[in-house]
C-alpha positions, 0 to 999 in steps of 0.5 A: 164537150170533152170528157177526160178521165184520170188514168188514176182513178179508182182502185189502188194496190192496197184496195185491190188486193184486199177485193182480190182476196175476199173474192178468192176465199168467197170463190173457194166456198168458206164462210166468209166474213170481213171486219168492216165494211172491206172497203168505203163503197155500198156498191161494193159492199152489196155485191160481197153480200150477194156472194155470202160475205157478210160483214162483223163489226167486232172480233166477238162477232167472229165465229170458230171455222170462219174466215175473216177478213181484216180490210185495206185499212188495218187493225189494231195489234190487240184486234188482230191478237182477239181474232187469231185466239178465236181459232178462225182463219184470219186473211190479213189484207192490210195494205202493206204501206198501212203494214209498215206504219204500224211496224214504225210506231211500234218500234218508236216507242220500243226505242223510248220515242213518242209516235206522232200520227198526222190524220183523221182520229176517227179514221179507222186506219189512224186508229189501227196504227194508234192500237200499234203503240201504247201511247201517241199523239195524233194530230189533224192538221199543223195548228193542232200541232203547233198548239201541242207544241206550246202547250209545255207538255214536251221540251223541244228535244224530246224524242219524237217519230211522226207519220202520216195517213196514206191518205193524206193530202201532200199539203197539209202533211208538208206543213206538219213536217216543216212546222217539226223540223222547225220546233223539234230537235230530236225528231225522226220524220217518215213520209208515209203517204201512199205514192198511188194516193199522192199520184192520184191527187197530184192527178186531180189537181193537174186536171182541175186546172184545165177543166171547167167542171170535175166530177169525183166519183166515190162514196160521201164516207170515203177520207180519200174521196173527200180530199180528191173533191177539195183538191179539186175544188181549189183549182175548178169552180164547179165540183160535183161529188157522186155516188153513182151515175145517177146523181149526175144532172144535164143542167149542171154541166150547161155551158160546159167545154172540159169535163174531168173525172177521177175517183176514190181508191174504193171505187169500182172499174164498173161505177166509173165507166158507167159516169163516163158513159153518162157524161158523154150522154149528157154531152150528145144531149147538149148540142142537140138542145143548143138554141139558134140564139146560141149558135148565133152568138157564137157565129158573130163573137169576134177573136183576138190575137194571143187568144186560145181557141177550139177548130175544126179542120176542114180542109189541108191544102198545100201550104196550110191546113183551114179551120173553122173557128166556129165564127165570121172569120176563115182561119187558116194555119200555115205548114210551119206552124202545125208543129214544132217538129220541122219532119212533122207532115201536116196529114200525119197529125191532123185530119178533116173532122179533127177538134183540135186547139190553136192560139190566134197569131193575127186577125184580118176582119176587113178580109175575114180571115184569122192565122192561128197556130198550133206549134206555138199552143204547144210550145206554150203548154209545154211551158206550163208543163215545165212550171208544173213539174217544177212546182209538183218535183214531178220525175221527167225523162230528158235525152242528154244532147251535150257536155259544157264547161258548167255542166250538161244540156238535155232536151225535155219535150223539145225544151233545152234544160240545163243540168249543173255539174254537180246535180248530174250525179257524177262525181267531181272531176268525173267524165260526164261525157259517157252521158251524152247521147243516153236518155235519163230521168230528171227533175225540173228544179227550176223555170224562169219563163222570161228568160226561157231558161230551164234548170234540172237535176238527175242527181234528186233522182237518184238521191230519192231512189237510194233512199227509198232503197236505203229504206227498203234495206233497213226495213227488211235487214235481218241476221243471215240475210243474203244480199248481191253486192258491190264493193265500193272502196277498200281499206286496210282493214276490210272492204265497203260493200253496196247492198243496194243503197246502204254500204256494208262493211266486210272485216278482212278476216271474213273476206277469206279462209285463207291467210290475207294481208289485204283485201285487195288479194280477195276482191277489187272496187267494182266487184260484185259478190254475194254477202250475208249479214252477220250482224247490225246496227239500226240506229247507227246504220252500220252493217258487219258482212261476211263474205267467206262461206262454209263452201269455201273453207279450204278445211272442208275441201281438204277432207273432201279430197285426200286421204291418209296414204295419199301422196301430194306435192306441197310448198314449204311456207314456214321452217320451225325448229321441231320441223317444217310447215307445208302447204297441201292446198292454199288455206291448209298446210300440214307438219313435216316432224323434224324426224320426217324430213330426210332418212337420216338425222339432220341438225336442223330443217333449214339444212336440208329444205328452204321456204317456197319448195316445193316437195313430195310428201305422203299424208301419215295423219289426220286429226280431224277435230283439231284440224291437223295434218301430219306429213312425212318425206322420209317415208317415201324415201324409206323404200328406196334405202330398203331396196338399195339394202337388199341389192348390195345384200344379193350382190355380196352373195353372188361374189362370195359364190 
C-alpha cells in the first residue's frame, strides 16, 4: 500500500495566524480568553486550555484587563463595537479574506446595493459578514436562490453585490454565479473564496481520482472538512473522515493499493502526522497477514496489453531493466522505453528494490515473458494531466521553444502546446519573438487527445494577475497615497500612469512647477516616476495624480539659494511695456522695472534688450508672500558711471594745476 498526503493539508494562513497570536498573548502572561472556540478542533482547543486560554461565548462574558481573541472566522461589527467598550485588549485574528468581505457588504449597502452572501447561515463566519450590513441575503446553494429570484420580491435590475464563504466549494459557488449573471442585470459578483480553501479542495479532488481510499483529517464540526469529505467522495468510494489516528481501522483499508490523506484547515501538523504513521502501520500490518491463497492468486492472474501494472526492479541489464510483475511472467523493459528523455540513463532513475508503475506493451505466455513500458505510462499521465489542468484553469509553466505565423509553440512537461497570437499577450502586430527561449506561465484552454493537439493561453494569466492587482489597488487606494508607476501613453492634456494594474491620469498642470505645453517635455511612455493620489473615483474608476511635489517647486529652491544683493545671470523670457520679464532659474523669473534696465532713459524695453538674452542682473526685492522678484541692471552698471565721474573730475584738476 502507499500512502500519499496533501501537501495542503492542514492549517491555512488565516488559522495559523490566528494560533500564532493566541500563542504569543498566552506566552506573554495575559489572562487570556478567545470568543469561540479559536478554531474547529477539540484537540486544539484542549491544548489552549492547558496554557490558561479559556473560551467565552459573549462579549458580556469578557471581563475588564482581559485579552480577547476574535478567531479566524470574524465577528459581527456590533460584537467587535460591545468588546472595544468593555475596556479589554481585543486581538483581532480575523483572517484578512474574512476582513474584506465584511469591508465589501458594507460598502454595498453604502452604496444603495443589497449583499448577496452565498454560504452556510449557521456558520459563524456568514453570520459575521451578515452583522457587517443592515440587511442581506443569504443563500446556501443555487436553487435557493433561484427560487428567491422568482419570488417577486426583486426586479431583475435591482442592485445587488454577491460573495461567497471562503469556505465554499468552487462548484456550488460557480453555479450561484452563472445562475446571477443570467437572471441579474445589475449585479456586481466577488469571488471570495479563499485561494488556500480552493487549492486544498482542487488538491482533494486530484488525489480521489487516483486512490482507492481517501482519509479526511478534521473535526466532524468543521464546514471546510466536511466539504473536503464530499469532494472526495465523488471521485473515491471509500471515504473515512476522522478526528484522530484512533479512529482509523486495519479492516477497512483490506485490499487497498493507494491511500490518500488531506485535512481540514483547523487541523494541527501533529494529528496529521500522527494518521500518517498509522496508515504506514496499518500498511506493514497488512503484508504480514496476506494468506498463501492470496499470494497464490495474485502468482497466476494473467496481464494484458495496455494494462496498467505495479513492478519491481529486480535487475538492470544493458539493454533493459527486469521487473517483476508479481506473476508467472518475466518482464522486461527495454532502454527506450524507461524514459521520454533520450539523455535519461536507465541507473539514473531507477534502482533494484524500486516499486515503480508500467503499462503493458506485449505479452508472450508460451515464453512467459511480458514488454511493459514506463515512457508511454508517462506519457499517458501527462495527458490526463494536460485534461486536468484544462478541466481545473490550473497555472502552468511552459518554455517558448518557436515563433510561427498563428502564433507561438512551448513546451509543457514535453508536450508541444500551442499558443495563439492573440492569447500571447502581446499586443497586434507586435514582435513576439523576444519570447522565444523564456520560460512562462500559462493556462491549458483547450486539449483534444485524439488529435494530440494542445491549445494555451499566457495572456488568462496575465489577465487574472492585473485583476487581482487591480482589485488590490481599489481596495487600498486612498487620497495622499504613493504609488511607483509607468507611464503608459501621453495626451495633449496630461499622462496615463500604471500604478500597478489600474491607469491613473496626471493632468499636465501637475506634471510640472514649470510653465509646460506638452507632457512629453516632462515624461516619456515607458518612464517609471513616483506619483501621489489626489483624488478618486471608485465606481467610475478614475484616478487624479499628481506628480510635481513640494521638493520640486522652483519657488522653494529659489529662496533656498539666493539672496537679496546677489547678482545672477538670467534669460530674458518676455518684453512688456513697463519693463522685461527674466528668468532667474527655470520656473522662477523676476522683473526688470522699465527704470532698471539702462542708466539712462530709454523709450521702450525692446530698445535695448531681446528675448532669450541673457543678462547680468542684481536681486534688489524679494516679496515672499506674493511670490515676486525685483531685478535691476542699472544698478550694476551705476557704479561704473560714479567712477568714470570722479575720473574726469580728477583729471579736470590736474590740467587746471
Amino acid at each position: 500500500m502507499s500512502v500519499r498526503v496533501a501537501e495542503s493539508a492542514g492549517f491555512c494562513f488565516g488559522v495559523n495566524r490566528a494560533v500564532e497570536l493566541v500563542e504569543q498573548a498566552a506566552a506573554s502572561g495575559q489572562q487570556v480568553c478567545t470568543l469561540g472556540p479559536i478554531i474547529h478542533n477539540r484537540h486544539a482547543v484542549s491544548h489552549f486550555e492547558e496554557m490558561g486560554v479559556k473560551v467565552i461565548h459573549t462579549p458580556q462574558e469578557a471581563q475588564p484587563g482581559q485579552t480577547v481573541v476574535i478567531r479566524s472566522h470574524g465577528v459581527t461589527k456590533a460584537v467587535q463595537e460591545e468588546l472595544e467598550a468593555r475596556q479589554v485588549n481585543v486581538v483581532d485574528a480575523t483572517c484578512p479574506f474574512v476582513k474584506r468581505i465584511h469591508g465589501i457588504v458594507s460598502k454595498a449597502e453604502a452604496e444603495g446595493r443589497l449583499p448577496v452572501i452565498i454560504g452556510t447561515r449557521s456558520h459563524p463566519e456568514v453570520e459575521g459578514i451578515a452583522g457587517w450590513c443592515t440587511h442581506c441575503k443569504i443563500f446556501e446553494n443555487p436553487e435557493e436562490l433561484e427560487e428567491w429570484a422568482n419570488s417577486g420580491e426583486i426586479t431583475p435590475d435591482f442592485p445587488i453585490s454577491m460573495v461567497c464563504q471562503t469556505t465554499s466549494t468552487e462548484s456550488l459557488w460557480k453555479s450561484c454565479e452563472n445562475f446571477a449573471k443570467k437572471v441579474f442585470t445589475n449585479v456586481k459578483i466577488f469571488d471570495t473564496i479563499c485561494k488556500a480553501t480552493e487549492s486544498r479542495q482542487s488538491e482533494a479532488a486530484r488525489l480521489s481520482k487516483v486512490c482507492q481510499a481517501m482519509v479526511v483529517v478534521g473535526d466532524t464540526h468543521s464546514s471546510n472538512t466536511g466539504r473536503l469529505a464530499m469532494i472526495c467522495r465523488e471521485h473515491c468510494d471509500k471515504v473515512f473522515l476522522v478526528d484522530n489516528a484512533s479512529e482509523l481501522k486495519p479492516e477497512d483499508f483490506s485490499g487497498v493499493a493507494d491511500v490518500g490523506i488531506t485535512a481540514g484547515a483547523s487541523t494541527p501538523a501533529w494529528i496529521i502526522k500522527e494518521v500518517n504513521k498509522t496508515m504506514s502501520e496499518i500498511t506493514n500490518v497488512e503484508t504480514v497477514q496476506e494468506d498463501f491463497e492470496a499470494l497464490l492468486e495474485q502468482s497466476i492472474k494473467t496481464l494484458n496489453t495496455g494494462d496498467k501494472v505495479i513492478g519491481v526492479v529486480t535487475g538492470i541489464g544493458t539493454t533493459e531493466v527486469q521487473i517483476d510483475l508479481g506473476t508467472k511472467h518475466a518482464g522486461y523493459i527495454p532502454y527506450d522505453e524507461v524514459s521520454a528523455d533520450p539523455t535519461v540513463k536507465p541507473e539514473d532513475v531507477l534502482k533494484v528494490g524500486d516499486e515503480i508503475e508500467v503499462f503493458v506493451v506485449r505479452v508472450n505466455d508460451q515464453e512467459g515473458v511480458c514488454q511493459v513500458s514506463r515512457k508511454k505510462l508517462e506519457g499517458m499521465k501527462i495527458w490526463d494531466d494536460m485534461s486536468t489542468w484544462c478541466e481545473e484553469k490550473t497555472v502552468v509553466e511552459g518554455t517558448i521553444t518557436e515563433e510561427n505565423k498563428g502564433g507561438l509553440v512551448a513546451t509543457v512537461k514535453g508536450i508541444r502546446v500551442f499558443i495563439p497570437a492573440s492569447q500571447s499577450g502581446i499586443a497586434k502586430g507586435g514582435d513576439m519573438t523576444g519570447l522565444v527561449g523564456t520560460t512562462t506561465q500559462l493556462k491549458i484552454t483547450e486539449v483534444n487527445r485524439a488529435r494530440r493537439r494542445v491549445i494555451g493561453s499566457i495572456r488568462a494569466v496575465s489577465s487574472e494577475t492585473r485583476k487581482a492587482a487591480q482589485e488590490k489597488v481599489w481596495n487600498e487606494i486612498e487620497v495622499g497615497a504613493k504609488y511607483h508607476g509607468t507611464v503608459k501613453s501621453l495626451t495633449s492634456y496630461g499622462a496615463f500612469v500604471d500604478i500597478g494594474g489600474v491607469d491613473g491620469m496626471v493632468h499636465v498642470s501637475e506634471l510640472s512647477w514649470n510653465r509646460i505645453k506638452n507632457p512629453a517635455e516632462v515624461v516619456s511612455v515607458g518612464d517609471e516616476i513616483d506619483v501621489y493620489v489626489i483624488s478618486f473615483d471608485a465606481e467610475k474608476r478614475k484616478i487624479s495624480l499628481g506628480y510635481k511635489t513640494a521638493e520640486m517647486n522652483p519657488w522653494n529652491k529659489f529662496m533656498t539659494g539666493y539672496n537679496v544683493g546677489d547678482v545672477v545671470t538670467a534669460k530674458v523670457v518676455k518684453l512688456m511695456t513697463f519693463g522685461a520679464f527674466a528668468e532667474i532659474i527655470p520656473g522662477v523669473d523676476g522683473l526688470i522695472h522699465i527704470s532698471q534696465i539702462a542708466d539712462h532713459r530709454i523709450g521702450k524695453p525692446e530698445d535695448v534688450l531681446s528675448e532669450g538674452q541673457e543678462v547680468q542682473v542684481k536681486i534688489t526685492e524679494v516679496d515672499a508672500e506674493n511670490k515676486r522678484i525685483s531685478l535691476s541692471i542699472r544698478a550694476l552698471l551705476e557704479p561704473v558711471a560714479e567712477e568714470a565721474t570722479e575720473e574726469a573730475a580728477e583729471e579736470t584738476v590736474e590740467a587746471e594745476t
